[in-house]
C-alpha positions as CSV (number, residue, x, y, z in Angstrom):
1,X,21.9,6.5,-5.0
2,X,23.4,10.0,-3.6
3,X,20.2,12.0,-2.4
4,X,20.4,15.4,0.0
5,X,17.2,15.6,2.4
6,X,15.7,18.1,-0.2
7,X,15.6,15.6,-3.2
8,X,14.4,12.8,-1.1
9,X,11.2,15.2,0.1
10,X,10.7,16.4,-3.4
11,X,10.4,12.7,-4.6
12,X,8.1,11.7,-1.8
13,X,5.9,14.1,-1.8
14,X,5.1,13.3,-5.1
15,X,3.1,10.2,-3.9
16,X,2.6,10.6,-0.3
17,X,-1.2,10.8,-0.9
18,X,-0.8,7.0,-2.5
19,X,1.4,6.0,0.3
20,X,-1.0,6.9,3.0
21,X,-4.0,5.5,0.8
22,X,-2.6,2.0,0.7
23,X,-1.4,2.5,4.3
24,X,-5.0,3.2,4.7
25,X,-6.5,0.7,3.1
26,X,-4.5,-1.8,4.9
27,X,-4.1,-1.4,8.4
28,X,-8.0,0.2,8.3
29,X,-7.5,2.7,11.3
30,X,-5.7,6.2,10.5
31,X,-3.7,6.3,13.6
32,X,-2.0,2.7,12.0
33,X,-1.8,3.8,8.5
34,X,0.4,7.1,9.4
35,X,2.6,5.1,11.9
36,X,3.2,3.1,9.2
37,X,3.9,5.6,6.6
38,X,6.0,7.5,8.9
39,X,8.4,4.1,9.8
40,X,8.2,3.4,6.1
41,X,9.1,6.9,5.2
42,X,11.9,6.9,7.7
43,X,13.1,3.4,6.4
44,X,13.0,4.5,3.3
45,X,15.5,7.7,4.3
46,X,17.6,6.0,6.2
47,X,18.3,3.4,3.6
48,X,18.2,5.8,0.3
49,X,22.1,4.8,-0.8
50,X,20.6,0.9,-1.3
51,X,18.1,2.4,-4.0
52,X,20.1,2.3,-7.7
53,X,17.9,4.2,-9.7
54,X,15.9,7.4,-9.3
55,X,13.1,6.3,-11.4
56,X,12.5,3.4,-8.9
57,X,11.9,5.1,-6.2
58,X,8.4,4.6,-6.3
59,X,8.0,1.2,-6.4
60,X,10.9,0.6,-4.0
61,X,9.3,2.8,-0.8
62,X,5.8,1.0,-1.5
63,X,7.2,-2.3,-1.2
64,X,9.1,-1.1,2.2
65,X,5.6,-0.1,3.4
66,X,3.8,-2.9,2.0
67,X,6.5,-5.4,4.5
68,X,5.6,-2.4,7.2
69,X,1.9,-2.9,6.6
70,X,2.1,-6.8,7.0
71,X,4.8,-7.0,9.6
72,X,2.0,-4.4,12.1
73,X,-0.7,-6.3,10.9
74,X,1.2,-9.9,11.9
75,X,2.8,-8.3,14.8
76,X,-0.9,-7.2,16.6
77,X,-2.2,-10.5,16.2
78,X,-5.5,-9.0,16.4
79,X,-7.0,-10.9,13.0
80,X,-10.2,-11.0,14.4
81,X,-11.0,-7.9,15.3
82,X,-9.7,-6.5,11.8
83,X,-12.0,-9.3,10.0
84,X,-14.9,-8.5,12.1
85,X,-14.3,-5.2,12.5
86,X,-14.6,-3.7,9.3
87,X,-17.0,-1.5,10.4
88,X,-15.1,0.1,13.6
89,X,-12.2,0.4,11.3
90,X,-14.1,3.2,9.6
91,X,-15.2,4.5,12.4
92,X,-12.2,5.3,13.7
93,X,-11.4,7.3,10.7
94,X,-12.2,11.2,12.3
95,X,-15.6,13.1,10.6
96,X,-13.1,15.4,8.3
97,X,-10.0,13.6,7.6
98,X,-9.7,13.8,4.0
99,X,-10.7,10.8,2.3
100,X,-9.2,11.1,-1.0
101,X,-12.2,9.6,-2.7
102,X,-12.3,6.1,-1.6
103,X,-15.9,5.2,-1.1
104,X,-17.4,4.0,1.6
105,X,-19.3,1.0,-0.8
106,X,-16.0,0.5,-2.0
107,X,-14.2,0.4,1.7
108,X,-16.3,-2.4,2.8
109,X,-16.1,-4.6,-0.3
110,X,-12.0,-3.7,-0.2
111,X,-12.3,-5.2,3.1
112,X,-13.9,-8.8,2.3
113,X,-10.6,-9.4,0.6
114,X,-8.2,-11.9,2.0
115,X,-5.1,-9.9,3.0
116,X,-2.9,-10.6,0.2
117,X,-5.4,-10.2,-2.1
118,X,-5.9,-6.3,-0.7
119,X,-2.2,-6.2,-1.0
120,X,-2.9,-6.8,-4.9
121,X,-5.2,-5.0,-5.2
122,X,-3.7,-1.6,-3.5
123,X,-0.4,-2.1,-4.7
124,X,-2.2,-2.4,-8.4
125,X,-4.4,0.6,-7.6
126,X,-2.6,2.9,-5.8
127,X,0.8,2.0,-6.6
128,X,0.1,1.2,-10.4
129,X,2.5,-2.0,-10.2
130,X,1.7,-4.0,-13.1
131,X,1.7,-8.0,-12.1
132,X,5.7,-8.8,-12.9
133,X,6.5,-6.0,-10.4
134,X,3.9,-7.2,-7.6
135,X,4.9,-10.8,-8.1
136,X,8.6,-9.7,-7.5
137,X,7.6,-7.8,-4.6
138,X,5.4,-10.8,-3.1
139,X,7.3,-13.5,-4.4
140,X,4.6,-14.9,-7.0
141,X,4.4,-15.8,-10.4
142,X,3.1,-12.4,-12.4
143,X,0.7,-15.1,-13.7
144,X,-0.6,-16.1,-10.4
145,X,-0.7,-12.5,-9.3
146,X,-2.9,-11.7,-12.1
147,X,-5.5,-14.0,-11.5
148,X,-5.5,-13.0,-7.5
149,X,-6.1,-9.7,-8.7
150,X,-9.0,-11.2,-11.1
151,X,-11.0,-12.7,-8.5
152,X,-10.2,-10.3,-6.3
153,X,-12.1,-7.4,-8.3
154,X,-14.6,-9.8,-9.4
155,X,-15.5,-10.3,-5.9
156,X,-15.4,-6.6,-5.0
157,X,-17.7,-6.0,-7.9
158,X,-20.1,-8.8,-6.6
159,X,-20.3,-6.9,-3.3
160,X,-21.0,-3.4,-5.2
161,X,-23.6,-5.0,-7.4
C-alpha cells in the first residue's frame, strides 16, 4: 500500500487509545506498554508497503504489537514477578495517567488470565477481532479460540462475582 506520513498518522490515530490499552493490559507497567506501542508503531511505518489493503490496517498493526507484546514479555524473563506482581504492576501506573475506563476490579481479574488467554481477550475487546481473525493471528482453530475466550471471561466473571 502507498501511504505519505500524513495518511499513516491519520489512520493511527484513529485507534491509538486501543493500541496503548492492550499494550497496557499486557505488559502491566506504562513505561512497557508505550515502548511497545512506540516499536510497534514504528514497525508498523516502516513496513506500511507490506500492508494490501487500507481497511486492514487495523487488525494488521495490533497483530505487530500483539508479537511486540509477547516477544518483551518472553525476552524479560521476569514471569514471576509479572504473575506475582499484579499488584506492583498497577502501582507503577502514575496517580493521573488516564485510565481509559478499565477498572481496577477488572485489572486484577484480567490479570489471573494465562497469557494467551489475555491475548484473547484484549485482542477481542480492544481490537474487536472476531475468533477467525485471532485464530489467524495466533495460529488456532477460530473454534479453539472461542472457547479460550469462553473460559477466559467466565473466569474473569468468577473473580468480579
Amino acid at each position: 500500500m502507498r501511504c505519505d506520513a500524513k495518511k499513516f498518522a491519520q489512520m493511527y490515530e484513529e485507534i491509538y487509545k486501543d493500541l496503548y490499552r492492550f499494550a497496557l493490559c499486557r505488559m502491566r507497567n506504562v513505561q512497557d506498554a508505550e515502548d511497545a506501542v512506540s516499536e510497534s508503531v514504528l514497525a508498523a511505518y516502516e513496513n506500511i508497503r507490506k500492508l494490501q489493503k487500507e481497511t486492514a490496517f487495523k487488525s494488521w498493526i495490533f497483530t505487530i504489537l500483539a508479537n511486540t507484546c509477547r516477544k518483551k514479555l518472553k525476552e524479560s524473563g521476569d514471569r514471576q514477578k509479572r504473575e506475582e506482581g499484579a499488584e506492583d504492576g498497577l502501582a507503577q501506573i502514575p496517580a493521573g495517567t488516564p485510565d481509559y475506563g478499565i477498572a481496577l476490579d477488572v485489572r486484577k481479574a484480567f490479570f489471573i488470565l494465562s497469557p494467551e488467554e489475555q491475548e484473547i481477550v484484549a485482542l477481542s475487546v480492544f481490537g474487536g477481532y472476531n475468533s477467525k481473525e485471532i485464530g489467524s493471528a495466533l495460529n488456532l482453530n477460530p473454534n479453539t479460540v472461542r472457547s479460550k475466550r469462553s473460559r477466559a471471561l467466565e473466569k474473569m466473571e468468577y473473580v468480579l462475582e
